[in-house]
N, C-alpha and C positions, 0 to 999 in steps of 0.2 A: 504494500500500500504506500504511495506513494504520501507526503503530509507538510504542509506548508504551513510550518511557524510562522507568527507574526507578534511582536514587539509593537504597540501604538503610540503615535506621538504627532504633532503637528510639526515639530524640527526636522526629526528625524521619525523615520519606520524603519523596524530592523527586520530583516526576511531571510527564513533559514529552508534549506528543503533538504528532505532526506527519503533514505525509502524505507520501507520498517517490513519483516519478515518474523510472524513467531511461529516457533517451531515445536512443540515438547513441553511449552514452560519457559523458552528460551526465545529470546525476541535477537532478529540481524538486522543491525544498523550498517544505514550505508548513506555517507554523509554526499550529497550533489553540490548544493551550490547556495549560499548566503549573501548577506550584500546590505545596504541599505537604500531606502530611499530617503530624499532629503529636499526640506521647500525651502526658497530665499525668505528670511525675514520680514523683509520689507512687502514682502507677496500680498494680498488681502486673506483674509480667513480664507472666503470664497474657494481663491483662486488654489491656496493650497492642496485645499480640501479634494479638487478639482483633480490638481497632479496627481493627490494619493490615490484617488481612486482608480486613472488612466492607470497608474504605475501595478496598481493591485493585479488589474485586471490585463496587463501585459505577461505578467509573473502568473496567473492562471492561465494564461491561452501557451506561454512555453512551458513550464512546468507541468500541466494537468494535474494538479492533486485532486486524490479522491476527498482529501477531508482539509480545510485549514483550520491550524488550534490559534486562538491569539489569548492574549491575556487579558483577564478580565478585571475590573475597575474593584479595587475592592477598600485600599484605604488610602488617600493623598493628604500628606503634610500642608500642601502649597493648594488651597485654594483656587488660584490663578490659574494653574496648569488640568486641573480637573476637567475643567470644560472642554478646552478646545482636545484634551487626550480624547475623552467622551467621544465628541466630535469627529476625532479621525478614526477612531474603534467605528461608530458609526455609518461610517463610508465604506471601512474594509468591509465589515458586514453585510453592506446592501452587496458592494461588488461581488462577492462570494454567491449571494443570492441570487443575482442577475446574471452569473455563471453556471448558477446549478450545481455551486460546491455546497456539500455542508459543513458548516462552521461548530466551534465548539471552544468554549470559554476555560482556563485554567486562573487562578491566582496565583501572585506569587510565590504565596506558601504550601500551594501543592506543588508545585514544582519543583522547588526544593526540596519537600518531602521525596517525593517520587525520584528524585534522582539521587541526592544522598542521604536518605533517610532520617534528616533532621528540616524540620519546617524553618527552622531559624539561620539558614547556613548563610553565608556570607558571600558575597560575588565571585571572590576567586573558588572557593570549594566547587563549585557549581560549573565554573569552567574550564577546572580541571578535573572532574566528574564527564563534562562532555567529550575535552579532549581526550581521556581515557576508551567510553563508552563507543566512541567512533573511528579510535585508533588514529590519529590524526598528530601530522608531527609540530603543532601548536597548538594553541588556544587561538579560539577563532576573537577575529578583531575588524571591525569595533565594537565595543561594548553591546550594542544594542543588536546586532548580527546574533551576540553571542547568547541574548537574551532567545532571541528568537528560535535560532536552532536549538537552546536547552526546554524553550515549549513544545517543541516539536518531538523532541525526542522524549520529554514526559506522557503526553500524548501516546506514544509507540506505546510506553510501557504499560499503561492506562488499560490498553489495548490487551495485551497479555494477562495484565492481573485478571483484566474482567474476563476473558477465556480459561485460566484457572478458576475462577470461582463458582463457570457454570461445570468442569468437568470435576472441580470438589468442592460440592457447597459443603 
């Protein structure tokens, strides 16, 4: 299955893709291709909003995922950034929809859970969790790539738990 992580932001969007195979109990990561997209400043909402969407829905007609996982709004210190975050999750959303992918929300603390078994883990644990998990000879960069690809790859695992639990409830 192929699965497109996504990171949301109105500066930046981070976008990870990989393919995920479980087998046994045992899930094969096989890491493609990450990246960001990124709007000028000075752009209007509008217009940002506008790129993210073009840019989503470029990233779905080459990649084809069957599923995108993005992460979902769950607690913002900064006020200010709430909204237009909202805003761009919003858009990737529709686009997903208007392609016919299905989407599917993570927090940040499952994702951490799901990758190193502590909901509190810290940014580097997580990114050296993924570049372990996908055998990769760095940690992927920029930050927000890195974010996406470790949604993506929570997701996979997501995938496997829940096929263990219907073949041992």
């Amino acid at each position: 299955m192929r699965i497109l992580g996504v990171d949301p932001g109105t500066a930046t969007v981070g976008y990870g893709v990989l393919d995920s195979s479980g087998r046994g109990g045992q899930e094969s990561l096989r890491y493609i291709a990450s990246g960001i997209i990124s709007t000028p400043k000075e752009f209007t909402p509008g217009r940002r909003l506008s790129i993210i969407r073009a840019d989503v829905i470029s990233l779905l007609t080459e990649y084809k995922p069957a599923v995108l996982a993005i992460e979902s709004l769950f607690f913002f210190k900064n006020a200010k950034t709430v909204i237009p975050v909202a805003q761009a999750r919003g858009v990737i959303l529709e686009a997903a929809e208007s392609m016919g992918v299905e989407s599917i929300g993570y927090t940040p603390m499952q994702v951490k859970m799901h990758l190193t078994g502590y909901g509190k883990a810290d940014k580097s644990m997580v990114q050296a969790t993924v570049q372990k998990l996908l055998n990769l000879p760095a940690i992927i960069k920029p930050d927000d790539a890195a974010d996406a690809v470790a949604i993506a790859v929570c997701h996979a695992r997501m995938l496997v738990y829940d096929a263990l639990a219907v073949v041992n409830p």
